[in-house]
C-alpha positions as CSV (number, residue, x, y, z in Angstrom):
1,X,174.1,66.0,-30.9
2,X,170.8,65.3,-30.6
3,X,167.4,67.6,-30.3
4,X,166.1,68.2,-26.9
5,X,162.2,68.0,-26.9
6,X,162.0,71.9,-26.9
7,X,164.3,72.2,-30.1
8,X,162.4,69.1,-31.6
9,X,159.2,71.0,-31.4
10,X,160.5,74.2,-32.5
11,X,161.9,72.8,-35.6
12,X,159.2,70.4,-36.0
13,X,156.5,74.1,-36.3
14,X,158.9,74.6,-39.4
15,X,156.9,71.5,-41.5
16,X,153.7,73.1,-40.5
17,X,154.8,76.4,-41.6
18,X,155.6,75.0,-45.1
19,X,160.0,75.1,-45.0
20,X,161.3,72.2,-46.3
21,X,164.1,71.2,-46.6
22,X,163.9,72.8,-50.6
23,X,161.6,75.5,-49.9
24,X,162.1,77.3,-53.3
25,X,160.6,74.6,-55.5
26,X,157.4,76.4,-56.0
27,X,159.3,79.6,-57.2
28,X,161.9,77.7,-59.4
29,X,161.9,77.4,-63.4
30,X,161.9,73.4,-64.6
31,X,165.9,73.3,-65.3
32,X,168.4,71.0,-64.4
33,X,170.1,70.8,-61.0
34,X,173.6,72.2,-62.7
35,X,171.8,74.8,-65.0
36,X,171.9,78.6,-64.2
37,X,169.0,80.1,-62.7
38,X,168.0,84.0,-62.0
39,X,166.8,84.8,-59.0
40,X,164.4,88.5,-59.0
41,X,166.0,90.8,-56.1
42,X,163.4,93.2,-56.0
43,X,160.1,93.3,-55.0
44,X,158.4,93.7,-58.7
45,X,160.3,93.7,-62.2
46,X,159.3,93.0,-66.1
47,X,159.8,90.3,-68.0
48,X,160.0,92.2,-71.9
49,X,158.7,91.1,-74.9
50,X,162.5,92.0,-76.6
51,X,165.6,92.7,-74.6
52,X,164.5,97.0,-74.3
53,X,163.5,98.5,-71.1
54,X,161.0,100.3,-73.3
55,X,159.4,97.7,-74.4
56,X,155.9,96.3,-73.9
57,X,155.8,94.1,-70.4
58,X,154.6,90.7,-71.2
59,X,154.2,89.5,-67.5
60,X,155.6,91.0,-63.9
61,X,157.5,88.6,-61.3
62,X,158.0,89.4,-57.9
63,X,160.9,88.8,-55.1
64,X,162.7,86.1,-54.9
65,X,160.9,84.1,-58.1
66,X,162.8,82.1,-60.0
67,X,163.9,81.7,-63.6
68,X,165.7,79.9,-66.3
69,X,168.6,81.7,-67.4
70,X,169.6,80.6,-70.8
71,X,172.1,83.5,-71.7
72,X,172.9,87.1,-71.5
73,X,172.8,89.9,-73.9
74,X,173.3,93.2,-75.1
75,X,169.8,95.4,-75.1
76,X,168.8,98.9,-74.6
77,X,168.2,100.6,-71.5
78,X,168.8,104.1,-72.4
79,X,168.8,105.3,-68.7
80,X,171.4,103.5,-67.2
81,X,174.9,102.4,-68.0
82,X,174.0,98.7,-67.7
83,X,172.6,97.1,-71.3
84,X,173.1,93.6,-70.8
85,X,169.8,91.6,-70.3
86,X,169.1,88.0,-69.4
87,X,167.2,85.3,-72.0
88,X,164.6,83.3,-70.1
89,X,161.6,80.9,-71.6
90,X,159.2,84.4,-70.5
91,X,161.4,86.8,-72.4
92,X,163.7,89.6,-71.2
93,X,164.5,90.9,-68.2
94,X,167.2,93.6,-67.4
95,X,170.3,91.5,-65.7
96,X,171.2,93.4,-62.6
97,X,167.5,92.5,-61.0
98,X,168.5,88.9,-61.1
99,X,170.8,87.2,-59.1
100,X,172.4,84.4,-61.1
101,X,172.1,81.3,-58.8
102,X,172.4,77.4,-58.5
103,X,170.1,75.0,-57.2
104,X,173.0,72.5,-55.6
105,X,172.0,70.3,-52.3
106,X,174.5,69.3,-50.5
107,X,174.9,66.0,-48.2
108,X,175.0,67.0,-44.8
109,X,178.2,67.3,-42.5
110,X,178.3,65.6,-39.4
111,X,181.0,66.3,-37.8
112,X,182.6,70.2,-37.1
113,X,186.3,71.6,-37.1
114,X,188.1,72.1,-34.0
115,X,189.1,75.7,-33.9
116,X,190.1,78.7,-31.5
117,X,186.6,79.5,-31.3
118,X,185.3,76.4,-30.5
119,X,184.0,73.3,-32.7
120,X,182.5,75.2,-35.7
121,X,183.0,75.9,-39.7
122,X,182.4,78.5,-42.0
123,X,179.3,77.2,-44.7
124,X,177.8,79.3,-47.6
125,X,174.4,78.7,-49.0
126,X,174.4,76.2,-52.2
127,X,170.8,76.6,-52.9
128,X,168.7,79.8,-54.3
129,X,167.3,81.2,-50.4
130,X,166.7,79.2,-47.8
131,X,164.5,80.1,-44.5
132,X,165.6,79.5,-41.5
133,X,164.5,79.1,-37.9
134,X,165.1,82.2,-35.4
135,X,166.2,80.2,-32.0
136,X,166.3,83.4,-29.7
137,X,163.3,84.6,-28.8
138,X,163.4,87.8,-30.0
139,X,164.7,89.3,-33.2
140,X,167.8,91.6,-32.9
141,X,169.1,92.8,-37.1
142,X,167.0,95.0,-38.1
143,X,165.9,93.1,-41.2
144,X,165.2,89.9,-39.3
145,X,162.6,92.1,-36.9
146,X,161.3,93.4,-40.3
147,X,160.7,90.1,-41.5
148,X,159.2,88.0,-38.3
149,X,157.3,90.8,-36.8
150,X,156.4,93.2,-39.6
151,X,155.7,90.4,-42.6
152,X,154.9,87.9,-39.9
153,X,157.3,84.7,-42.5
154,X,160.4,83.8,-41.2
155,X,164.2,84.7,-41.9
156,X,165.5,83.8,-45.4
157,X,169.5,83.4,-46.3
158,X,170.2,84.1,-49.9
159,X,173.1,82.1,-52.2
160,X,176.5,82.8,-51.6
161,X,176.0,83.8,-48.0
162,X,178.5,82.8,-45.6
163,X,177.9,81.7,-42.3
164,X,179.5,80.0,-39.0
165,X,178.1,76.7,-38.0
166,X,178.4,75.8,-34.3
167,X,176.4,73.3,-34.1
168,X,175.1,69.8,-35.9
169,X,171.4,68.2,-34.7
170,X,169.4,65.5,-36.1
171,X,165.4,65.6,-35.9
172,X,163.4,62.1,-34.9
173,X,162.9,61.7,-38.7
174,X,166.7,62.3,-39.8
175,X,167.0,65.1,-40.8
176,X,169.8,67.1,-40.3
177,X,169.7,70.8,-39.3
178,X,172.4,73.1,-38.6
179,X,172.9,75.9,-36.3
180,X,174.2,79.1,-38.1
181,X,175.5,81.7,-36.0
182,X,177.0,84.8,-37.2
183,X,180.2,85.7,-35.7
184,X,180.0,89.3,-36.0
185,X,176.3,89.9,-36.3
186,X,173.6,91.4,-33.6
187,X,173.4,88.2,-32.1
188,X,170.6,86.3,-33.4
189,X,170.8,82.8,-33.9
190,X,169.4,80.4,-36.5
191,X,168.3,76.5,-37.5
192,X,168.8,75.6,-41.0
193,X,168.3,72.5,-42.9
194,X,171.7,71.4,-43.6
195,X,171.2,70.7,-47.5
196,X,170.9,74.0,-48.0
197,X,174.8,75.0,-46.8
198,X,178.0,73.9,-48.5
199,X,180.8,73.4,-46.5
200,X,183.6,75.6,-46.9
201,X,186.8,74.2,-46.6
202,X,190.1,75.5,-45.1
203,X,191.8,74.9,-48.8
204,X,189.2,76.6,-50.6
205,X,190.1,80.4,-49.0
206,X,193.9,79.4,-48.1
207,X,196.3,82.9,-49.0
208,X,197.0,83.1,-53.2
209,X,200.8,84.0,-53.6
210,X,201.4,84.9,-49.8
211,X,204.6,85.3,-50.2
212,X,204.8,88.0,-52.9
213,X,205.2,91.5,-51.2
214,X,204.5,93.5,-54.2
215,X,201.0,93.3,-55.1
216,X,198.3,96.0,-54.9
217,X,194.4,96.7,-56.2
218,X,193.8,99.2,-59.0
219,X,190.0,100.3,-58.7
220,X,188.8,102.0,-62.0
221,X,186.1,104.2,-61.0
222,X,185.2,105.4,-65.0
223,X,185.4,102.0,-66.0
224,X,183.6,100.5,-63.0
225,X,186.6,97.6,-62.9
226,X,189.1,96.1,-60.5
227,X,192.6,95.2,-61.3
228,X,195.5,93.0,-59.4
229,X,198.8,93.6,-60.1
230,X,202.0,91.6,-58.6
231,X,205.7,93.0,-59.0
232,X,204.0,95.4,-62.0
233,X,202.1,92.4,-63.8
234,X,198.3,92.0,-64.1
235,X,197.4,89.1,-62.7
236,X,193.5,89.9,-62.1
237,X,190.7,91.5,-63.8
238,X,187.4,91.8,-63.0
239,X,184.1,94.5,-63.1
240,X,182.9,95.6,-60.3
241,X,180.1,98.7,-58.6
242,X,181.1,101.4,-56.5
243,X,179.7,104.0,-54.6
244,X,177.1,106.4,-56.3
245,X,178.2,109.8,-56.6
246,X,175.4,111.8,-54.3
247,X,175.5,112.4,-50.5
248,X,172.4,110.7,-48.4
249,X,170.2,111.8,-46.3
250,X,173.1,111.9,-43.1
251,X,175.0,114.5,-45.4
252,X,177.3,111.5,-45.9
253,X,179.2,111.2,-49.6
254,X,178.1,108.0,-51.0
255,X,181.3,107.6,-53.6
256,X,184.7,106.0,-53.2
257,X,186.7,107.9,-52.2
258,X,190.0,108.1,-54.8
259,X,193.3,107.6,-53.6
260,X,196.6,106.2,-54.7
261,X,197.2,104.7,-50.6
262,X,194.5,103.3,-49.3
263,X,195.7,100.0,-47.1
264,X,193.7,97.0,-46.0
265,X,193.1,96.9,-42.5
266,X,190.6,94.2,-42.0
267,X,189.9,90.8,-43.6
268,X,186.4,89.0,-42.3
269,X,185.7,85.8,-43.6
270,X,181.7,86.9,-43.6
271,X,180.5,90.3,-42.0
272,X,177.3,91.7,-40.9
273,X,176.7,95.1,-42.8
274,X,174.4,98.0,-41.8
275,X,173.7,101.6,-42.1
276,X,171.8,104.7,-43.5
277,X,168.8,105.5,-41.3
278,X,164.9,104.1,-41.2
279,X,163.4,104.1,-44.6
280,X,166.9,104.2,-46.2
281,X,169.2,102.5,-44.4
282,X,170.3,98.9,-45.4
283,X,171.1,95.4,-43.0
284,X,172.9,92.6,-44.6
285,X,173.8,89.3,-43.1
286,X,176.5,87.3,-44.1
287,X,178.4,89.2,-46.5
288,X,181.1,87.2,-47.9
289,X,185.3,87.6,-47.9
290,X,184.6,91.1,-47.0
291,X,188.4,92.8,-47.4
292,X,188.3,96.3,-45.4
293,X,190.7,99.5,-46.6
294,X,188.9,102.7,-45.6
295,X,188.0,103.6,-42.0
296,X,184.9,104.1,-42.2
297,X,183.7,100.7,-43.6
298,X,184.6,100.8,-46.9
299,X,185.6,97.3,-48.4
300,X,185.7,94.9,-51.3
301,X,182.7,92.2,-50.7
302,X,180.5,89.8,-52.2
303,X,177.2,90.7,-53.5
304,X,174.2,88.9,-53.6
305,X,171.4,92.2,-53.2
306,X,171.8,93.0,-57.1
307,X,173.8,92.1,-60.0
308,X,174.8,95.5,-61.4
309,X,178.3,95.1,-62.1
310,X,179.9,97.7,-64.2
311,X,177.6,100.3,-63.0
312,X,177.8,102.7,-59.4
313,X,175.5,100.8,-57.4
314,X,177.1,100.8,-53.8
315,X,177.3,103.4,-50.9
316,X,180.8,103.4,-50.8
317,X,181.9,99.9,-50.8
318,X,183.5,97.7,-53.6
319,X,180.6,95.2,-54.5
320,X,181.7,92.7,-57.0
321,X,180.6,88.9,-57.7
322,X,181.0,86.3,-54.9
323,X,184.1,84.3,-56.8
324,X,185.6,87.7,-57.4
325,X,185.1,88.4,-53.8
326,X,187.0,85.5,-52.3
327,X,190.0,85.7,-55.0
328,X,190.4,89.6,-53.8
329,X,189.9,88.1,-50.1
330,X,192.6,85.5,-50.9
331,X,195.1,87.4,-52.7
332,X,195.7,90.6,-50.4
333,X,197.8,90.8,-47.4
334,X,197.3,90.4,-44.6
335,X,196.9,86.4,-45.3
336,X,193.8,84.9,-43.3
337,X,193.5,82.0,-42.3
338,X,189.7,79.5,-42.1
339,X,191.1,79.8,-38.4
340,X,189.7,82.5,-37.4
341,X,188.7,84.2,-40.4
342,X,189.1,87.7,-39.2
343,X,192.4,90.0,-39.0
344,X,192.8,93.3,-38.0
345,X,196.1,95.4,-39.6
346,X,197.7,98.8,-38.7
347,X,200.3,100.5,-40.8
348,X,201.7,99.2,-44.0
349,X,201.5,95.6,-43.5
350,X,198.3,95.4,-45.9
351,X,198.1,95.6,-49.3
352,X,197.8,99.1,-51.1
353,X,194.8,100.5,-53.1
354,X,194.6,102.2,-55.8
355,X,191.7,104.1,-56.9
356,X,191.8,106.1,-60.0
357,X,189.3,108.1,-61.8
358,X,191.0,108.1,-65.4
């Protein structure tokens, strides 16, 4: 499709307003396109002079900067479980506050899958953060109101995301821009520039071993790790963060709650995940291969908010990397398809969890 005039202009503002289509080359280190980079996820760490938590702070970096991350190792943080830090040309900075991330443009899609929902396909975002157009007029998530009309910059999609394209348009200059819609969201709709979204194929998240029967999760809640297991063997391993053992400010336990029977009863593609209240509460947008086995909203899902693996980080859920994520979203029964991306189980039929506390 093309733009109409209204759309042209509205994207159009977004050159003005400094997004192009690689807005985070300001923020980036100087490394190649391939090489591993660290993106800060809080609003102010330290870079250290030596990989110690007590050590003297040679410089501070703020949100979403970017650094060269040239390797990981062990260090001392004597008040927390975590002692791995990350190497960079600055010096030392504790691992979970940085994302590890690639820089990876992609070459536009121009046409979309034919699906039950319409034409449309799932992307996830190849490049550190990306920010994005709001088409409707008004902000409806939470953390998009707090970012358009309390910081007054506009929406920003981090890498990893995934996200439902429903539609393809092409600005007077060429450039391709997609519209991102989340599926099961508040509603708001978005404009990206397509360079920044890899297409995810139908092969890519297709059902691991869908026709083994035995097969189950072990959590580890001591040893902060995951565990598959078909017909008794261990045919996965990974670390992972679960809840933190206090009880918020709703009264509400924040741990995971042990259990030799849990059951999966919903697979999404990408969810939308909020709670807690104002000042504490959290909203997440496209949340990747989210696997659901507790009631209440307790799941398996990929992170992209910290990188704290190994350490009870979460309120309740099962955070672990974004390639761990899909592999557990893969592997578990039900079996999912790309088309729709979403199931809903009762009973037995999904797989069984384990969570242990030995």
């Amino acid at each position: 499709m093309r733009l109409t005039r209204r759309e042209f202009l509205k994207l159009g503002a977004l050159g003005a307003a400094g997004l192009s289509l690689r807005p985070w080359l300001n923020a980036r280190a100087q490394a190649e396109p391939s090489a591993l980079l660290g993106r800060v996820n809080e609003g102010k760490i330290s870079v250290r002079a030596v990989p110690d938590i007590t050590a003297p702070e040679i410089a501070p970096l703020y949100e979403d900067h970017l650094v060269d991350w040239l390797r990981e190792v062990v260090g001392t943080n004597p008040y927390r479980a975590n002692q791995r830090f990350v190497e960079t040309p600055q010096g030392y900075i504790w691992s979970p506050l940085l994302q590890p991330v690639y820089d990876v443009p992609q070459e536009p899609v121009t046409e979309l899958y034919e699906t039950s929902l319409g034409a449309g396909m799932w992307v996830q975002v190849s490049v550190p953060f990306v920010d994005v157009q709001l088409e409707n007029a008004s902000a409806y998530a939470p953390s998009v109101k707090h970012r358009v009309n309390e910081l007054g910059v506009l929406p920003r999609l981090y890498y990893s995301q995934v996200i439902w394209v429903d539609q393809i348009a092409t600005n007077s200059e060429g450039q391709v821009w997609y519209r991102l819609n989340e599926r099961y969201g508040y509603g708001d709709v978005f404009w990206g520039p397509a360079q920044a979204f890899r297409q995810v194929t139908p092969e890519e998240v297709a059902p691991i071993t869908p026709d083994i029967e035995d097969k189950y999760l072990e959590v580890n809640l001591h040893h902060q790790t995951v565990s598959a297991f078909e017909e008794g063997r261990e045919v996965f391993f990974c670390r992972c963060s679960t809840g933190m053992d206090y009880v918020d400010e709703q009264g509400n336990s924040t741990a995971t709650p042990p259990g030799e029977n849990h059951r999966i009863w919903r697979k999404m593609l990408s969810a939308h995940m909020s709670g807690g209240t104002t000042g504490g509460g959290w909203d997440l947008a496209g949340v990747g291969f989210t696997t659901l086995f507790i009631g209440n909203g307790i799941a398996f899902h990929s992170t992209f908010w910290h990188n704290n693996y190994g350490e009870k980080t979460s309120r309740g859920c099962v955070n672990v990397t974004p390639d761990d994520a899909k592999w557990i979203w893969r592997w578990t029964r039900p079996a999912v398809n790309y088309d729709p991306g979403d199931m809903t189980v009762q009973g037995t039929v999904g797989s069984r969890i384990q969570v242990v506390e030995y």
